[in-house]
C-alpha positions in Angstrom: -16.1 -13.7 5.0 -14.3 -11.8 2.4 -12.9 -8.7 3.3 -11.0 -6.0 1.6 -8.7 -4.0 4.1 -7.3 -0.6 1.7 -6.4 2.7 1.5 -8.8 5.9 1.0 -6.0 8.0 0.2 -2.5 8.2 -1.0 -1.7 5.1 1.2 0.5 5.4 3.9 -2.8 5.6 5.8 -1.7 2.6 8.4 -3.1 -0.7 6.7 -0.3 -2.6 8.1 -1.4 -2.1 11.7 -4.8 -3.0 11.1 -4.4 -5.7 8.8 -2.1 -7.0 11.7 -5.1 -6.2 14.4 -8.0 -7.7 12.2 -5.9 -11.0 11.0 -6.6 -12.1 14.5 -9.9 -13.6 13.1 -8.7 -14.3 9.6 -7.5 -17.7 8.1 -5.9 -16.5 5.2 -4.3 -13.0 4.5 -3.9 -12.1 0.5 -1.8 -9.2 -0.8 -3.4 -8.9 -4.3 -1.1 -6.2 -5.9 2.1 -3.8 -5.8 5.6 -4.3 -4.8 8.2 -3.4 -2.7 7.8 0.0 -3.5 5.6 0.8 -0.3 5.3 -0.4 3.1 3.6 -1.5 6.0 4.8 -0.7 9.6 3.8 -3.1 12.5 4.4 -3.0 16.4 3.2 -5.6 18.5 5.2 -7.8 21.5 8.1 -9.5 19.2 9.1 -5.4 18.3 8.1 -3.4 15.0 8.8 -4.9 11.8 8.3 -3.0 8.5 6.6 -5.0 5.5 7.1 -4.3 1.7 6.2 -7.6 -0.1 4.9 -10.3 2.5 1.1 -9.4 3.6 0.9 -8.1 7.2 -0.5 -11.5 8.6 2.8 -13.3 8.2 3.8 -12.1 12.0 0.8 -14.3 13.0 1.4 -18.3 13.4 -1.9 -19.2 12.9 -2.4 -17.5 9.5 -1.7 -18.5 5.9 -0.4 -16.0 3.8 -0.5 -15.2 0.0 1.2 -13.3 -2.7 -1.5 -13.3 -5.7 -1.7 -13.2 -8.8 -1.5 -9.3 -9.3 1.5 -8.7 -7.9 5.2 -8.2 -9.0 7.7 -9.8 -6.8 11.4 -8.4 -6.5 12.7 -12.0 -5.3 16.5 -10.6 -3.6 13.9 -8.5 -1.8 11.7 -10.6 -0.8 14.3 -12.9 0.4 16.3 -10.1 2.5 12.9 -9.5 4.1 12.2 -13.1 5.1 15.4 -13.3 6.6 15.1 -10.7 8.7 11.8 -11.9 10.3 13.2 -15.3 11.0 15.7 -13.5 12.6 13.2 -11.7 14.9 11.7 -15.2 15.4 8.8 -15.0 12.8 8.6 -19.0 11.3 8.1 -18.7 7.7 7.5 -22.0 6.0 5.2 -23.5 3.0 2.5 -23.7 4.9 2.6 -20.0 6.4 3.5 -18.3 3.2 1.9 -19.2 -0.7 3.3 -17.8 -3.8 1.3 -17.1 -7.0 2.9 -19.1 -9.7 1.3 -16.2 -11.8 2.9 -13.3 -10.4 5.1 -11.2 -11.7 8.8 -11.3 -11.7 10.4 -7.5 -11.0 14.1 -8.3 -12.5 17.2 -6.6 -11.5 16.6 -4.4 -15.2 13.6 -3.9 -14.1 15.1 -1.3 -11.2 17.5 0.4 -13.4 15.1 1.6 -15.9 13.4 2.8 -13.2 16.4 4.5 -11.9 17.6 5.6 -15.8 14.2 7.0 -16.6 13.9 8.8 -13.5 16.8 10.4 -14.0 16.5 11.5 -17.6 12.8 13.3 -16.3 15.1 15.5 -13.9 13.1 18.1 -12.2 9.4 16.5 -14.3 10.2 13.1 -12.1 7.4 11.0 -11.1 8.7 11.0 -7.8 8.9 6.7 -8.1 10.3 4.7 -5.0 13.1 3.5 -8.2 12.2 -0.1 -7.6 11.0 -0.9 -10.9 7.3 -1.3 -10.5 6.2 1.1 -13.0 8.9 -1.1 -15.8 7.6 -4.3 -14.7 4.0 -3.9 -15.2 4.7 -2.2 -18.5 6.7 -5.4 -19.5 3.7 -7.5 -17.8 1.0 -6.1 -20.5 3.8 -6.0 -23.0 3.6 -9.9 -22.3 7.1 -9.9 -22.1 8.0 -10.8 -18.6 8.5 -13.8 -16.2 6.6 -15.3 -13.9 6.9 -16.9 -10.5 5.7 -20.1 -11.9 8.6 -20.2 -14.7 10.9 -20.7 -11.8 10.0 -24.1 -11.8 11.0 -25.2 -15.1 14.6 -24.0 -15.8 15.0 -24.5 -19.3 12.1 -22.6 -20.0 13.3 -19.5 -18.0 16.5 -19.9 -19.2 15.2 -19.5 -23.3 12.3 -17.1 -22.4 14.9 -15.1 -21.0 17.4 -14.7 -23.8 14.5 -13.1 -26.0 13.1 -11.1 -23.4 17.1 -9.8 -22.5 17.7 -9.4 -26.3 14.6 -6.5 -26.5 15.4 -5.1 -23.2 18.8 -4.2 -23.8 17.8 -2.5 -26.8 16.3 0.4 -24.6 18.8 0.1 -22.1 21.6 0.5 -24.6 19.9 2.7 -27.4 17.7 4.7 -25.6 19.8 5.3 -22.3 23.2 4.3 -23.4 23.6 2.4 -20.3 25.2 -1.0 -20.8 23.2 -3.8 -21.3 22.2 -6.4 -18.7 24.1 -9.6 -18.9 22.4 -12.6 -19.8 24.8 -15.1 -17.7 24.4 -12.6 -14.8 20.5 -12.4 -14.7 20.1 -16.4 -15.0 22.4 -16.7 -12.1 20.4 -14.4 -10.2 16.9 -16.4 -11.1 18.6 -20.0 -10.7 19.7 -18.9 -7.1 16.0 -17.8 -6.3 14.5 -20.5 -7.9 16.0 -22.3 -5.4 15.1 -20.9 -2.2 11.1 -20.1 -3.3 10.7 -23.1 -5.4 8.3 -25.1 -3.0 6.1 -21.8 -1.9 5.3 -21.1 -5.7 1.6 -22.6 -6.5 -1.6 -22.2 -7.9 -3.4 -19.7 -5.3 -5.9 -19.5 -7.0 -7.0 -23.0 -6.4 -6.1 -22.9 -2.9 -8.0 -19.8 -2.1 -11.0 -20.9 -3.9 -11.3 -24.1 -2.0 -10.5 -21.7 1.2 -13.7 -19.7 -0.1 -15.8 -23.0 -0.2 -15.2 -24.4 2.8 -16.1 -20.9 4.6 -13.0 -20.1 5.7 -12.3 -15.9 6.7 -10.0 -14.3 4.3 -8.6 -10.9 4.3 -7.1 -9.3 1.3 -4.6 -6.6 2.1 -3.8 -3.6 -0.6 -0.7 -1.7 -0.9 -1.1 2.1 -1.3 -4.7 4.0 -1.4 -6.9 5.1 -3.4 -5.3 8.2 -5.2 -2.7 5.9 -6.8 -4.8 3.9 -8.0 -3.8 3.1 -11.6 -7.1 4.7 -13.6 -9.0 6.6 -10.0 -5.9 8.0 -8.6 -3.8 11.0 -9.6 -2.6 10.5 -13.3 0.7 10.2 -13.7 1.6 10.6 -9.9 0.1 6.9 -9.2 1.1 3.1 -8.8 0.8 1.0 -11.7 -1.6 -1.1 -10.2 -5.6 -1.4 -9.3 -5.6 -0.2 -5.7 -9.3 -0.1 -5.7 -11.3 -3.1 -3.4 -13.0 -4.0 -6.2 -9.8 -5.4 -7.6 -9.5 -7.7 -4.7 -10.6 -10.8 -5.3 -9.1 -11.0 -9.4 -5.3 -9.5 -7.8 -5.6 -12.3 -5.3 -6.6 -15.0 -7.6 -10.1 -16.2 -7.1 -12.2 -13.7 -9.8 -14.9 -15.4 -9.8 -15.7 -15.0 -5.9 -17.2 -11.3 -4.7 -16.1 -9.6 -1.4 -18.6 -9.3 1.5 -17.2 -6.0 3.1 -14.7 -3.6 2.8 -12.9 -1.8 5.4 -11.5 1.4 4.5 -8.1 3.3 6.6 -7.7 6.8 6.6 -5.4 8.6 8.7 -7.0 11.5 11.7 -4.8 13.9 9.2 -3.6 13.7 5.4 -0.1 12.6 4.5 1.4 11.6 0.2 5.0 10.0 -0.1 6.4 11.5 -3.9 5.4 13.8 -6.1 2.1 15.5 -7.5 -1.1 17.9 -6.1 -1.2 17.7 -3.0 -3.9 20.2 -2.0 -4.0 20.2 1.7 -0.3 20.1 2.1 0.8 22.2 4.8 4.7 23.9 4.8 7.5 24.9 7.2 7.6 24.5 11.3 3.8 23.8 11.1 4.2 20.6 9.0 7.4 19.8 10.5 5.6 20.1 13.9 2.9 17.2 12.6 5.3 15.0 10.8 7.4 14.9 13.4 4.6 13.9 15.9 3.5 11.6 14.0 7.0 10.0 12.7 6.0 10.5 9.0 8.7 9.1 7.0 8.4 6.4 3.9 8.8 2.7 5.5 10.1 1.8 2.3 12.2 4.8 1.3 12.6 6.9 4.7 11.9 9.7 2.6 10.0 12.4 4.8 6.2 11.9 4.0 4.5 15.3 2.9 1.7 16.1 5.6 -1.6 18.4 5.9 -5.0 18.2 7.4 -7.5 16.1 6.9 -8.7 16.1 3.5 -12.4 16.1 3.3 -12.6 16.3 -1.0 -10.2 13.6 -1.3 -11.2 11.0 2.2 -14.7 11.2 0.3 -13.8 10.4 -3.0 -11.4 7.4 -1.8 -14.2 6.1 0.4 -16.8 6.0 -3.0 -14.4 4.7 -5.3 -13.3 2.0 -2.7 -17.0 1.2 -1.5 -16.2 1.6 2.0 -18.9 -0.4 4.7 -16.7 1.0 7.4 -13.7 2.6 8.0 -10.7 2.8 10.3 -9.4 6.3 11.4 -5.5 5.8 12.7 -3.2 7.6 14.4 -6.1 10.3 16.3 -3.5 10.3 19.3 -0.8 12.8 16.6 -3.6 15.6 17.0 -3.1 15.7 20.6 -0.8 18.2 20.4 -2.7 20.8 18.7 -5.0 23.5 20.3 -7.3 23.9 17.0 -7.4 21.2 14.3 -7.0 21.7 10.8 -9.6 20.3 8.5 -9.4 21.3 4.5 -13.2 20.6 4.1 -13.6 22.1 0.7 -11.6 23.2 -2.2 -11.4 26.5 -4.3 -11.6 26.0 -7.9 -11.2 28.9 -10.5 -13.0 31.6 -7.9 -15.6 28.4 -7.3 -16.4 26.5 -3.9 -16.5 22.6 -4.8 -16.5 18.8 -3.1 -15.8 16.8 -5.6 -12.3 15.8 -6.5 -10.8 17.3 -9.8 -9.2 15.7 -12.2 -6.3 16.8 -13.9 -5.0 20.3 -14.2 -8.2 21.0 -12.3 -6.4 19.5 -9.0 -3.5 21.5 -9.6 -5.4 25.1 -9.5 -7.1 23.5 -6.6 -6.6 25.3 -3.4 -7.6 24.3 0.1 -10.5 25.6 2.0 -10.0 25.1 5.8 -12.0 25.0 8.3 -10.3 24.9 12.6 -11.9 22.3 15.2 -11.0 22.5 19.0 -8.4 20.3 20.2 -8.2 18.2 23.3 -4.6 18.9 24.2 -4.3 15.7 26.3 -2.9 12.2 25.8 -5.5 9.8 24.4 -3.3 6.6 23.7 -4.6 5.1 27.2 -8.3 5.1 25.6 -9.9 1.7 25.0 -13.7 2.7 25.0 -15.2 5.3 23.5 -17.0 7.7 26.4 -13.1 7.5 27.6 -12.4 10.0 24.7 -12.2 13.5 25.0 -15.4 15.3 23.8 -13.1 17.3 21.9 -12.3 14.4 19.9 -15.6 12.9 19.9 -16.9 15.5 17.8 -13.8 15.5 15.8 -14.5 11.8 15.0 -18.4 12.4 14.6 -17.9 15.2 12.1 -15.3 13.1 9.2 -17.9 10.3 9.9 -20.5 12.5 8.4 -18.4 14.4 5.9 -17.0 11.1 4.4 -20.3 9.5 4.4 -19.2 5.9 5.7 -19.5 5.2 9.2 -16.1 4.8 11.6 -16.0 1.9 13.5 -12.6 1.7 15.0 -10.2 4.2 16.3 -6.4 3.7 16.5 -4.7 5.8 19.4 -1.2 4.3 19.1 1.0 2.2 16.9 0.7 -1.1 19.1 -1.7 -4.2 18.7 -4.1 -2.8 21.9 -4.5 0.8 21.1 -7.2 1.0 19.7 -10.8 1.9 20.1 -14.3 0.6 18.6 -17.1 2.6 18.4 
């Protein structure tokens, strides 16, 4: 089985805690894009752990994990973050973890033209995490980058990089009169990680295609949802990556193999880390009331996450563009609080009533048409089976289901491994 595990809306939906449930039945778990520039929050016995750059099945024993080919790998990072899960416990070796020797390499310049950049928009800021994704994977389709793979021929590193250091600095310098990035410096820095990842770095895509053969489970894992997507999310306010399921299996590194199902999360209520439309957003001691409930800050950034109700327009245009078979809806147990429920179930367009997600300076006249559903004011995180529910939030459940068009299979009513529900 080959299953895609993403994001139906501006991520932050809770893939980490169901990629961690799920990956009980899984071989192999496969991030297949992004960076460190997002994050993935999981609880279970050992204590929570937040994940930027390893795929959320590393805190199992029993599964492999890999980087693929699509993403972009800040290596300090990455090694920071390993070290603090061995410290927890969590036995990271070879055999637990695989690196794609075709990944990309996010360089320490990388961050400070995302920093420099950012900066010079001022108030027109993207509203980027300043890790340098958006500067590496313009220098990836530049063709002027380095890959994990390089690592394991020094000399060749060491030349690529002069010419590659020689062009960057001339934006650095010339275009943000910042100083330029020291050659001896930066070959330091990818001699000392060459080192420590040298013997996790190798062909993935050979290993997972075997893995593929021999009918093993494996679970890709994506990073952010579907409205920052790279060409279906929010232009500019997006990742600079495919998102999208169907980008699975190529980010991973086995193209020519096709998924058999994809399982898409969406939160019980809407939430967008950085900037951009954000139609549903709701403001002052009403949002603050949800985002507090439901701890909504950036695991990457701690920034506080915007927040608003459920987004109908938007959960149904992630769920086409992701071809959803089933979904996950997380974190039902926040609502609990409320007497009514919140539900934007249409927008209002130029004096016009629509359901389809604008695009453009359509979204940003867009305004939200809400719709109030009765609460169940009681504490549903002790819930394991569904007539244990509230009826409350049974139809509250029923009614997304049909609204999105994709049927909800499981429920999560709390952060940890157990609390969940299937339907």
């Amino acid at each position: 089985m080959l299953t895609a595990i993403v994001g139906i809306n501006w991520g932050d939906e809770g893939k980490g805690r169901m990629v961690d449930l799920f990956s009980e039945k899984y071989d192999i778990v496969a991030r297949y894009q992004g960076g460190n520039n997002a994050g993935h929050t999981v609880v279970n016995d050992r204590g929570k752990f937040i994940l930027n750059l390893l795929p959320s099945g590393i805190l199992r024993e029993e599964v492999t994990n890999v980087m693929g080919t699509g993403m972009v790998i800040d290596l300090e990072h990455l090694s920071g973050e390993i070290g603090r899960l061995r410290e927890a416990g969590v036995q990271i070796s070879p055999e637990s973890l695989k690196i794609s020797d075709r990944a990309v390499i996010c360089m320490p310049y990388h961050k400070l033209l995302d920093v420099l950049e950012e900066e010079r928009l001022g108030d027109a800021k993207f509203g980027s995490t300043r890790r340098g994704i958006s500067p590496v994977y313009g220098d990836k389709y530049m063709k002027k980058c380095l890959r994990m793979g390089d690592l394991l021929d020094r000399d060749s590193y060491a030349e690529a990089l002069k010419g590659i250091l020689a062009w960057k600095n001339l934006t650095i310098t010339g275009v943000y009169g910042a100083n330029p990035t020291d050659y001896d410096e930066m070959l330091s820095w990818l001699d000392k990680y060459a080192e420590e990842f040298k013997d996790y770095i190798c062909d993935t895509g050979v290993y997972l295609n075997e893995a593929a053969s021999e009918g093993k489970n494996i679970m890709f894992e994506a990073q952010l949802g579907a409205l920052r997507d790279i060409d279906f999310g929010i232009c500019p306010f997006t990742s600079s990556s495919p998102t999208i399921a169907a980008y699975a299996p190529i980010g991973a590194g086995i193209p020519n193999w096709k998924l058999t199902n994809t399982i898409g999360i969406m939160k019980a209520y809407s939430t967008c880390v950085g900037e951009g439309p954000f139609t549903a957003e709701m403001f002052g001691d009403e949002a603050e009331k949800l985002r507090a409930a439901g701890g909504e800050y950036g695991a990457a950034t701690g920034r506080p996450r915007r927040v608003g109700p459920f987004d109908v327009v938007a959960s149904k245009y992630g769920v086409r563009v992701q071809g959803c078979d089933e979904l996950a809806l997380t974190k039902l147990d926040v609502l609990s609080y409320m007497e009514k429920i919140p539900v934007c179930t249409a927008y209002e367009l130029d004096g016009q009533i629509v359901h389809e997600f604008p695009y453009g300076s359509k979204l940003d006249r867009a305004k939200p048409v809400v719709e109030y559903f009765a609460g169940w004011n009681c504490d549903v995180s002790k819930c394991r089976k569904p007539e244990e529910l509230p009826e409350a939030a049974k139809k509250y459940i029923a009614y997304l289901e049909k609204a999105v068009g994709c049927k909800i299979k499981y429920v999560s009513v709390g952060a940890a491994r157990d609390e969940y529900i299937v339907l």
